[in-house]
N, C-alpha and C positions, 0 to 999 in steps of 0.2 A: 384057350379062348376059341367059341365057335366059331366058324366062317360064315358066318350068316344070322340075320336079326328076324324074329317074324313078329306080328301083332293081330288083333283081333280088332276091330271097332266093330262099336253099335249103330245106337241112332242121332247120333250127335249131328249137330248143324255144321261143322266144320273142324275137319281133323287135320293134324298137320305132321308129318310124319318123319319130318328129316332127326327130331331127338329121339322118337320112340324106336326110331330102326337104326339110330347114329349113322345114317348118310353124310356121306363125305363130297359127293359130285352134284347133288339134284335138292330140290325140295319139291315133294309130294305134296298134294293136298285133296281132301273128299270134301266135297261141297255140296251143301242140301239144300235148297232154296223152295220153301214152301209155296202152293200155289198162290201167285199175284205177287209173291215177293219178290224183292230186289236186292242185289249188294248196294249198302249204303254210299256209297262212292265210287268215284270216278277216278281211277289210279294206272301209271304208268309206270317202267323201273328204267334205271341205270344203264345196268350190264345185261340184264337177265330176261331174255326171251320166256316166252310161257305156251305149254301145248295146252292145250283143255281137249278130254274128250267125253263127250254127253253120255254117261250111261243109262241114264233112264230119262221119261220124261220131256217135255219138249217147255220153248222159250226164246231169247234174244238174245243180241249182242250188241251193244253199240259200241262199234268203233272207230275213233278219229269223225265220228257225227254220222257213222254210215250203218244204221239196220240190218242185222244179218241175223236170218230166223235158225236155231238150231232145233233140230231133234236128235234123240238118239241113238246112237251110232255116227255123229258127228263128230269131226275131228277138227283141230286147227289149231294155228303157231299164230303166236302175236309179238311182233316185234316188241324190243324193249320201250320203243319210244312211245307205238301205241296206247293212245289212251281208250282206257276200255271199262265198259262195265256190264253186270249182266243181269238179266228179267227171266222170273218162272212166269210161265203164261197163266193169263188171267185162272185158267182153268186143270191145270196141269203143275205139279212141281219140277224142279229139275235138279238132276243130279249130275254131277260134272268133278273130273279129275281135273287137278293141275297140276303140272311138272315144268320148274321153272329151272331154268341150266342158263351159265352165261350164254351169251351169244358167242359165236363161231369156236367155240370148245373142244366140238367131236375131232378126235383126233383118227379114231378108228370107229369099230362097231361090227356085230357079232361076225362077216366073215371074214374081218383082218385082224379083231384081235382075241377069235374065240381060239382056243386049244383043244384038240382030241386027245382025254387022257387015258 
């Protein structure tokens, strides 16, 4: 068995990537939100903090009722409880990772539990 999964997407609206690479710690996700469009809802989790980082394209945020304009190269961590949802701007799409981990998980990270082999 390899030590390692990889994949290819296209141009899909939203890929999800924790069964295509069988992830075990994280859920991945690419997200395309065409210009003036919206995620259809308003949603918050559990356990599971969420990073988003904007790779292309610029948009919003609304979270817990509070506006927060993204472009790309923008990064940020959304509490579990945060309720959140997100806007391509009127004239622009936007494209955004999501990597969603329980909260307080990290145990280590690359230099306490990388190895030089």
């Amino acid at each position: 068995m390899a030590n390692y999964a990889k994949t290819n997407i296209g141009n899909e609206g939203r890929v999800e990537l924790h069964e295509t690479l069988a992830l075990t710690g994280a859920e991945i996700s690419i997200n395309k939100l065409p210009a003036g469009a919206n995620v259809p809802f308003i949603h918050s989790h559990k356990n599971n903090e969420e990073i988003y980082g904007i790779i292309a394209g610029k948009g919003k945020v609304i979270i817990d009722d509070k506006e927060i304009d993204l472009v790309s190269g923008d990064w940020l961590r959304i509490s579990p409880a945060g309720k959140r949802q997100f806007f391509a701007a009127k004239d622009s799409a936007l494209t955004y990772v999501c990597i969603q981990v329980k909260e307080n998980s990290l145990e280590g990270f690359t230099t306490d539990d990388g190895v030089i082999c």
